[in-house]
C-alpha positions as a Markdown table, in Angstrom:
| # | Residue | x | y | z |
|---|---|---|---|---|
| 1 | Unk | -33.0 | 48.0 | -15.7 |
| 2 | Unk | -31.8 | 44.4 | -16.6 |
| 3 | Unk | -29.2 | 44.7 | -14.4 |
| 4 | Unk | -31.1 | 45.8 | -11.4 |
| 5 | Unk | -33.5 | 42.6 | -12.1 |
| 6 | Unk | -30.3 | 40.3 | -12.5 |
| 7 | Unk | -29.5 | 41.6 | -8.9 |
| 8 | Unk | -33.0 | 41.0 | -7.8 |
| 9 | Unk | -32.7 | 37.7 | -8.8 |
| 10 | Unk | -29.5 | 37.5 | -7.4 |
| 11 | Unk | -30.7 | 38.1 | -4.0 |
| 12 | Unk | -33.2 | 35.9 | -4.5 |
| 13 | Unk | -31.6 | 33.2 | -5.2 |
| 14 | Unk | -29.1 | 33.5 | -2.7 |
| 15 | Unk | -31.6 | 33.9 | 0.2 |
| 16 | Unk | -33.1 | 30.9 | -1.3 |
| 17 | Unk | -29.5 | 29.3 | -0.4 |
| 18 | Unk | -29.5 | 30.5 | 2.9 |
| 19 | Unk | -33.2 | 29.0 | 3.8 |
| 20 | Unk | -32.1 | 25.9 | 2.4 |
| 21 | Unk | -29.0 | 25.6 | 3.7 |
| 22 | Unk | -30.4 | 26.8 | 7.6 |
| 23 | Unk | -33.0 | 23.8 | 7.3 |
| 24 | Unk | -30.5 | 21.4 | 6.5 |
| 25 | Unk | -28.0 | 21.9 | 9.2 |
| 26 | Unk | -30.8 | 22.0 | 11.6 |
| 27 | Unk | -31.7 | 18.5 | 10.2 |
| 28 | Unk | -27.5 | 17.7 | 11.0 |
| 29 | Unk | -27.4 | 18.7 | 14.1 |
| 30 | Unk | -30.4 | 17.2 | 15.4 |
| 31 | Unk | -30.5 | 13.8 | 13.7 |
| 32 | Unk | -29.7 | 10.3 | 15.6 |
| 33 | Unk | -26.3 | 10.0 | 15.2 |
| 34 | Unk | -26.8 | 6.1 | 15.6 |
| 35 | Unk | -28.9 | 5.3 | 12.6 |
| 36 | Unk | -28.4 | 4.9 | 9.1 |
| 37 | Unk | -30.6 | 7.3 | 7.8 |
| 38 | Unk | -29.4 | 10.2 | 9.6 |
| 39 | Unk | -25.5 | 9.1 | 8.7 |
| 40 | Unk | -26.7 | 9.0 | 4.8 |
| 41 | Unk | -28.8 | 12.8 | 5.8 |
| 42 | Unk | -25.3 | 14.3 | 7.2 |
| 43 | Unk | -22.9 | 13.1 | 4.3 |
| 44 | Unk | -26.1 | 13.9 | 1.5 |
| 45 | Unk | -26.2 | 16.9 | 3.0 |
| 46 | Unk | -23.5 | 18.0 | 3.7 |
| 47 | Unk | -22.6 | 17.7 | 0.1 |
| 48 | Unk | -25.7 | 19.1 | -1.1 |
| 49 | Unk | -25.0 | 22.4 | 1.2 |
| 50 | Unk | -21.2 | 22.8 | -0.1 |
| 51 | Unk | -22.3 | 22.3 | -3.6 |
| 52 | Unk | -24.9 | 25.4 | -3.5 |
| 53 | Unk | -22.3 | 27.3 | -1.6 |
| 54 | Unk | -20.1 | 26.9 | -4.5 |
| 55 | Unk | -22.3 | 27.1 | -7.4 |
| 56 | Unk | -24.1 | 30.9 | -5.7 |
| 57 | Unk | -20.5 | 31.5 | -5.3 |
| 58 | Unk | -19.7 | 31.2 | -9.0 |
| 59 | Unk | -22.6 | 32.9 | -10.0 |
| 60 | Unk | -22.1 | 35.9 | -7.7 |
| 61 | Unk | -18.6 | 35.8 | -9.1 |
| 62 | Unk | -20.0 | 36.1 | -12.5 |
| 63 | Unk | -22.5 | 38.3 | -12.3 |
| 64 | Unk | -20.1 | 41.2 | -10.2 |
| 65 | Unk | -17.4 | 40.8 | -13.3 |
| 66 | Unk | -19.9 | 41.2 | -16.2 |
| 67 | Unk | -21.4 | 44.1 | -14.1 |
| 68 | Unk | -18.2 | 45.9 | -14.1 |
| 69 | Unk | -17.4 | 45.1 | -17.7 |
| 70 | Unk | -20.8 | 46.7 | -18.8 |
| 71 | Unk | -20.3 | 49.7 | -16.7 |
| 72 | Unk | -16.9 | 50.1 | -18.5 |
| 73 | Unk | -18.2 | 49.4 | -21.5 |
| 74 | Unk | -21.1 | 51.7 | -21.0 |
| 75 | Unk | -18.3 | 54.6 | -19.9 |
| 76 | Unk | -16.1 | 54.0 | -23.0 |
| 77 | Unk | -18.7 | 54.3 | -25.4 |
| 78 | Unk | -19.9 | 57.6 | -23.7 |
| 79 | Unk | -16.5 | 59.1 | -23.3 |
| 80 | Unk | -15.9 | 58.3 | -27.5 |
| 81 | Unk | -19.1 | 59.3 | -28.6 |
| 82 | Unk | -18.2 | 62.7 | -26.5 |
| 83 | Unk | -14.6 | 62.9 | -28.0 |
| 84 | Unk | -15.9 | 61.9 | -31.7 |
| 85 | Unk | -19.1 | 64.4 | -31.7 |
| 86 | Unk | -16.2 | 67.3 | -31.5 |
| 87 | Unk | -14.7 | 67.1 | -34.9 |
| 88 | Unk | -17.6 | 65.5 | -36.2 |
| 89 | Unk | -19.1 | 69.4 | -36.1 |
| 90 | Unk | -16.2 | 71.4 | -36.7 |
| 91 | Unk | -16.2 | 69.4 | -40.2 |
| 92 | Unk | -19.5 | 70.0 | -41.0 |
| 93 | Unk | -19.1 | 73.7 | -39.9 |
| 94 | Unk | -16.1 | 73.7 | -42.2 |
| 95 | Unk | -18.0 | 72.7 | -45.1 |
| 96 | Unk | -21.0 | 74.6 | -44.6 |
| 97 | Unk | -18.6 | 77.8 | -44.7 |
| 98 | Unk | -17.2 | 76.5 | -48.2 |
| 99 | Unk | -21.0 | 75.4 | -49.3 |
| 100 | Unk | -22.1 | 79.1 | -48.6 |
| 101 | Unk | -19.2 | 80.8 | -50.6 |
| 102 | Unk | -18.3 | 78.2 | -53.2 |
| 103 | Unk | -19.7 | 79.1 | -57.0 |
| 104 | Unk | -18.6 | 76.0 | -59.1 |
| 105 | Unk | -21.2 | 73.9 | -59.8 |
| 106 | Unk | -18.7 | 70.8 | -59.6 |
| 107 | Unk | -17.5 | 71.3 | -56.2 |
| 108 | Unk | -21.2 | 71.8 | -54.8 |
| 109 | Unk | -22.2 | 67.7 | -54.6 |
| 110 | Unk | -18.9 | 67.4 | -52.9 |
| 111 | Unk | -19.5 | 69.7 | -50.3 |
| 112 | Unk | -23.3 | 68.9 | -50.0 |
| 113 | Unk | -22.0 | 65.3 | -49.7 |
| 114 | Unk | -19.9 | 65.9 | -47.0 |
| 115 | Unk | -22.7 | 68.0 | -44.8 |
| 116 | Unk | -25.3 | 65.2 | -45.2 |
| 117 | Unk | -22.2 | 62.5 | -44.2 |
| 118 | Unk | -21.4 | 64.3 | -41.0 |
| 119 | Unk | -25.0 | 64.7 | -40.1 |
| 120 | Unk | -25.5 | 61.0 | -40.4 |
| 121 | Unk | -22.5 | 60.3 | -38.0 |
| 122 | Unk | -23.5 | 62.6 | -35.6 |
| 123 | Unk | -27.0 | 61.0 | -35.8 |
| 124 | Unk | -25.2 | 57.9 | -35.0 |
| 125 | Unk | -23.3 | 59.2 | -32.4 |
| 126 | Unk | -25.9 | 60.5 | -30.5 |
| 127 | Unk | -27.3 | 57.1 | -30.7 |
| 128 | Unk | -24.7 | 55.5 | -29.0 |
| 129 | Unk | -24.4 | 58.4 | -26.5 |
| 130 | Unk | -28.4 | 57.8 | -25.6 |
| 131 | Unk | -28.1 | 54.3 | -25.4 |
| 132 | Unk | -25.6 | 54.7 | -23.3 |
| 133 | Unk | -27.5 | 56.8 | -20.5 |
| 134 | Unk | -31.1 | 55.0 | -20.8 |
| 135 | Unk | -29.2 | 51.9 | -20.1 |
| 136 | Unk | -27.7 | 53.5 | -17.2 |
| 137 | Unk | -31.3 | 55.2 | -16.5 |
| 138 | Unk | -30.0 | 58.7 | -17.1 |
| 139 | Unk | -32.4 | 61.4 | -16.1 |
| 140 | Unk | -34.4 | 63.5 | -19.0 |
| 141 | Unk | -34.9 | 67.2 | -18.4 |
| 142 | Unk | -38.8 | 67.9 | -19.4 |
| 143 | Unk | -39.6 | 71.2 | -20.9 |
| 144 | Unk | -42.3 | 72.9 | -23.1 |
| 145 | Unk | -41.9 | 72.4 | -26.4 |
| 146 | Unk | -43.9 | 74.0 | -29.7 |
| 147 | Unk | -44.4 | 70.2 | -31.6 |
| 148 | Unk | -45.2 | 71.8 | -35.0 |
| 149 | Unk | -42.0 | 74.2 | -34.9 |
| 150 | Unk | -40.2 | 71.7 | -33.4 |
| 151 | Unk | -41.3 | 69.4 | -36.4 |
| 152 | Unk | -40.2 | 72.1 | -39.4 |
| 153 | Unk | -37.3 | 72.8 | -37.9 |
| 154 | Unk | -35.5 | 69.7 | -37.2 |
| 155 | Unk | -36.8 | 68.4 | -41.0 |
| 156 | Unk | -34.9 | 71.4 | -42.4 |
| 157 | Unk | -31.8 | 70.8 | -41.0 |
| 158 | Unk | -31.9 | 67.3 | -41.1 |
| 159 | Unk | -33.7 | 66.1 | -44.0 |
| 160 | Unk | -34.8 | 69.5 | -46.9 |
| 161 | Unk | -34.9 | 67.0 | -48.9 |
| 162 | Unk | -38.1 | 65.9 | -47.5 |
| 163 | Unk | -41.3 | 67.8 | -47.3 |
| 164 | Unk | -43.5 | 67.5 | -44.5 |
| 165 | Unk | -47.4 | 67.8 | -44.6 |
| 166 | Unk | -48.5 | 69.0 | -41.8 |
| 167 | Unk | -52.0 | 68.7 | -41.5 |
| 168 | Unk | -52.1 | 71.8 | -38.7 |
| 169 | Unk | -50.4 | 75.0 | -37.6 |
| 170 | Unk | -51.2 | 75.5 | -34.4 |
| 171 | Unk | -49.1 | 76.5 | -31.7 |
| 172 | Unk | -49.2 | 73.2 | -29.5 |
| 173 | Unk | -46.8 | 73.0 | -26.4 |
| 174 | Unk | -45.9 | 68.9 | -25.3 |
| 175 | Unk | -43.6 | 68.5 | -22.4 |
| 176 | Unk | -40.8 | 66.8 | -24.0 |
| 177 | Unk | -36.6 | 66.9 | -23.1 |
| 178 | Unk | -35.2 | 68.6 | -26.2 |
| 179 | Unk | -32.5 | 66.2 | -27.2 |
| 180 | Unk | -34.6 | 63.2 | -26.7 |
| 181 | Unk | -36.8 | 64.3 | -28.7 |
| 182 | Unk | -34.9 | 65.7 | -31.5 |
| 183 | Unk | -33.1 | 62.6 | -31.7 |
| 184 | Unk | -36.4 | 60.3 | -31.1 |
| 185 | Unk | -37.6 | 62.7 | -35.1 |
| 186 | Unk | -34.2 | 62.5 | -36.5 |
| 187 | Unk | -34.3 | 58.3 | -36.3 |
| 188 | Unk | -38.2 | 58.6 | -38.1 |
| 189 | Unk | -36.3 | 60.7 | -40.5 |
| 190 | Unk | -33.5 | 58.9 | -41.3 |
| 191 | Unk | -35.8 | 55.6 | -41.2 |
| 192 | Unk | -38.5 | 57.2 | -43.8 |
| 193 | Unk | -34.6 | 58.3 | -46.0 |
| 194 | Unk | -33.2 | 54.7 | -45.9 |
| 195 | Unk | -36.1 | 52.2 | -46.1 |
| 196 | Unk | -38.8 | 54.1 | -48.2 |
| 197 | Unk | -38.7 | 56.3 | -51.3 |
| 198 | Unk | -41.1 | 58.4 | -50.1 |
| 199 | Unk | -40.3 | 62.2 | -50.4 |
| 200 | Unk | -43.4 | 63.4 | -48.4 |
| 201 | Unk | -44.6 | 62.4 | -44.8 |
| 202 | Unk | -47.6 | 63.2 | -43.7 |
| 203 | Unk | -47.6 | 64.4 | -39.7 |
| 204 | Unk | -51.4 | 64.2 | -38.1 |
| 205 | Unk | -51.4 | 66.0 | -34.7 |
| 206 | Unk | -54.6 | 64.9 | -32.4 |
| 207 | Unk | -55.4 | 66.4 | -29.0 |
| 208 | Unk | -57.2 | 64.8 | -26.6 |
| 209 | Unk | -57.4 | 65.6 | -22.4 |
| 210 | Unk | -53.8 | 66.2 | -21.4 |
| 211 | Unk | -51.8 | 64.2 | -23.8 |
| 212 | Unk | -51.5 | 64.9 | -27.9 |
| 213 | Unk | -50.8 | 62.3 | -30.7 |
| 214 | Unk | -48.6 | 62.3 | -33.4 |
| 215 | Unk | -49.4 | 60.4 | -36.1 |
| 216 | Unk | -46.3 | 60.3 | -38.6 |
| 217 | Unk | -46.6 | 58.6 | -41.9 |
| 218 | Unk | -43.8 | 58.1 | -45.0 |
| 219 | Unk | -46.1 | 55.3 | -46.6 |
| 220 | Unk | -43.0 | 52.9 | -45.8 |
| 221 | Unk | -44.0 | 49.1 | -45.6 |
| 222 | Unk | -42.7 | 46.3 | -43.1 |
| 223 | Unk | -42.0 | 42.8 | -44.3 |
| 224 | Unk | -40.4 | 41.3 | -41.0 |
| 225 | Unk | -41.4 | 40.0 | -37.9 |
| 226 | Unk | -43.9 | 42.9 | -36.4 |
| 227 | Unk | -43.7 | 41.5 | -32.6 |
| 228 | Unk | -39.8 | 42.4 | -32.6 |
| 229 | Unk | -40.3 | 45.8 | -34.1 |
| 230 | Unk | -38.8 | 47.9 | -32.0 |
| 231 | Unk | -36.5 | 45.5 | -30.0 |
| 232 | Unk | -32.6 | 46.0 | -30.0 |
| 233 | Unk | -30.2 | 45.4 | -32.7 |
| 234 | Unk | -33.7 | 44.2 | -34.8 |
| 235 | Unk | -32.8 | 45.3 | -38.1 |
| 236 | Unk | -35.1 | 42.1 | -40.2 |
| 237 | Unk | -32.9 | 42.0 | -43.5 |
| 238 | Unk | -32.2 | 45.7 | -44.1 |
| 239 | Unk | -28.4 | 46.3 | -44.7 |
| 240 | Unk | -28.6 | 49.6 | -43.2 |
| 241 | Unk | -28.9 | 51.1 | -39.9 |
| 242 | Unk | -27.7 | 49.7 | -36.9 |
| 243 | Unk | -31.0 | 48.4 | -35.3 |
| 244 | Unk | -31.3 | 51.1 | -31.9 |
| 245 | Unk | -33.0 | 53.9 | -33.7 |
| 246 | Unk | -36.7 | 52.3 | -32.7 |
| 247 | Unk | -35.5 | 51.1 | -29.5 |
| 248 | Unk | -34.2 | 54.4 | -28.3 |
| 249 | Unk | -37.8 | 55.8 | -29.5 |
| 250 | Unk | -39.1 | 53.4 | -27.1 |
| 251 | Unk | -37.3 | 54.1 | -24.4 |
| 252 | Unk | -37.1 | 57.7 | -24.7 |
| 253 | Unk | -40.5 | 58.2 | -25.2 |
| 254 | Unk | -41.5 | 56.0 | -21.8 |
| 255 | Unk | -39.2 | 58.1 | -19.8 |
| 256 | Unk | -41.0 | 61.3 | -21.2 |
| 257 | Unk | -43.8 | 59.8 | -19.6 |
| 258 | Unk | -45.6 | 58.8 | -23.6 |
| 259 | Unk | -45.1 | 56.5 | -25.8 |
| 260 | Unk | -44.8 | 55.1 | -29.4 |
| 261 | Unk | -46.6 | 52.5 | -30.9 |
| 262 | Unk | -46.9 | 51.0 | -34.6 |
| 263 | Unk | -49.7 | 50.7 | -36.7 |
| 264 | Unk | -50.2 | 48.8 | -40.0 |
| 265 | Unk | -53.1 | 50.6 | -42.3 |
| 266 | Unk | -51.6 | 49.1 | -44.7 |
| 267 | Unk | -48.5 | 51.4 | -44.3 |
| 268 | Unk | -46.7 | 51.6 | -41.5 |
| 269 | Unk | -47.4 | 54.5 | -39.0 |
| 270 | Unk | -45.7 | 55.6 | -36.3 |
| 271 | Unk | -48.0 | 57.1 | -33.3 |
| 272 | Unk | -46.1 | 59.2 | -30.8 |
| 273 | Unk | -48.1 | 60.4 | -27.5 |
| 274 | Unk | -46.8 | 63.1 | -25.4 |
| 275 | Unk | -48.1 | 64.8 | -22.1 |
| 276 | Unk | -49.8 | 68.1 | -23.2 |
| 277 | Unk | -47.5 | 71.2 | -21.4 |
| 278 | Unk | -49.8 | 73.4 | -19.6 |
| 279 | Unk | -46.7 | 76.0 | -19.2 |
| 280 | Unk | -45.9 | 78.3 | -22.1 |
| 281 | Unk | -42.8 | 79.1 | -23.0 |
């Protein structure tokens, strides 16, 4: 998207140079060569005219090479992320298989350890790899989706260290894309697992025409700068995290056709809103 309005600009700017520059050579070539004024007007010009030339040139220049470098950029990231996720899962299949038929109480941390390390990195990967295609305005595949299943499952394998209160059962189908939105609960996770001490969060699920509310709460309080929350690489002074978890909510979310907002009551809550799916899977 920034690109695309750096172009915009672009084009802009030079048709800017092109008006400009057309005005001024009519002014050359129909000014009195015999006076003074229209000498200084030629050479003024003249000068004027070469100098934009150059100066659009440069930026054009500019602006082509740092588009190429953040396309490859963009495509290395993607292809590592894709090459890293591999044996990122075949070691946490590994030690799930010697979790499940281990029996010494020693070796069970170490194991348990490993699992929850791997499912970090592969939290961080997909990170990258989203980041990657919103910035390149990848296209989301919308499908129904049972929130509240949704919800307990991804908490289970993610976070059973966690317990979520869910304030109802019922079946309710939002028309979400299923990685998106796995990876939009695992950052709330992993934010409420890092940055609070909280060991419940409380989910509230609100319908209302076509579109339902989620309402997710882990008691966690904010101390920085409220307007930036959200923003990319905006960490405030945690140590942890890498600062695109809430951005990639954003972002996610809008192309979903929702969104996410923040509230402060005192706690901070995070409000999700999805389009209501009237197909059932």
């Amino acid at each position: 998207m920034k690109l695309k309005i750096l172009f915009t600009l672009s084009l802009i700017w030079s048709c800017l140079i092109l008006a400009i520059g057309t005005w001024w050579s009519y002014l050359l070539l129909n000014s009195d060569e015999g006076t003074k004024f229209a000498r200084m007007i030629k050479w003024e010009g003249a000068t004027f005219i070469l100098l934009l030339i150059l100066v659009s040139g440069s930026v054009l220049i500019l602006f082509l090479k740092n588009l190429k470098e953040t396309k490859s950029l963009q495509a290395f990231f993607s292809s590592m992320t894709h090459e890293l996720k591999t044996p990122l899962a075949s070691i946490r299949l590994q030690a799930d298989a010697l979790d499940s038929k281990l029996h010494t109480p020693d070796l069970k941390p170490i194991t348990g350890r490993i699992i929850e390390d791997t499912q970090n990195l592969e939290v961080k990967m997909d990170k990258i790899l989203a980041l990657s295609r919103v910035e390149r305005d990848g296209i989301l595949s919308p499908e129904p989706i049972d929130l509240v299943s949704f919800l307990i499952t991804t908490a289970k394998e993610y976070a059973p260290n966690l317990e979520l209160s869910l304030k109802t059962k019922e079946r309710i189908f939002i028309k979400a894309d299923g990685f998106a939105l796995k990876l939009i609960f695992k950052n709330l996770l992993e934010n409420t697992k890092n940055h609070t001490k909280s060991k419940i969060i409380s989910l509230t699920i609100t319908q209302k025409d076509n579109m339902v509310n989620l309402n997710y709460n882990d008691d966690g309080n904010f101390q920085g700068d409220r307007k930036k929350l959200g923003n990319l690489f905006y960490k405030h002074s945690s140590a942890k995290g890498t600062g695109i978890g809430l951005y990639l909510c954003k972002r996610l979310m809008k192309k979903m056709g929702g969104n996410i907002s923040f509230s402060f009551l005192p706690n901070l809550n995070f409000n999700l809103l999805f389009e209501k799916s009237k197909d059932l899977i």
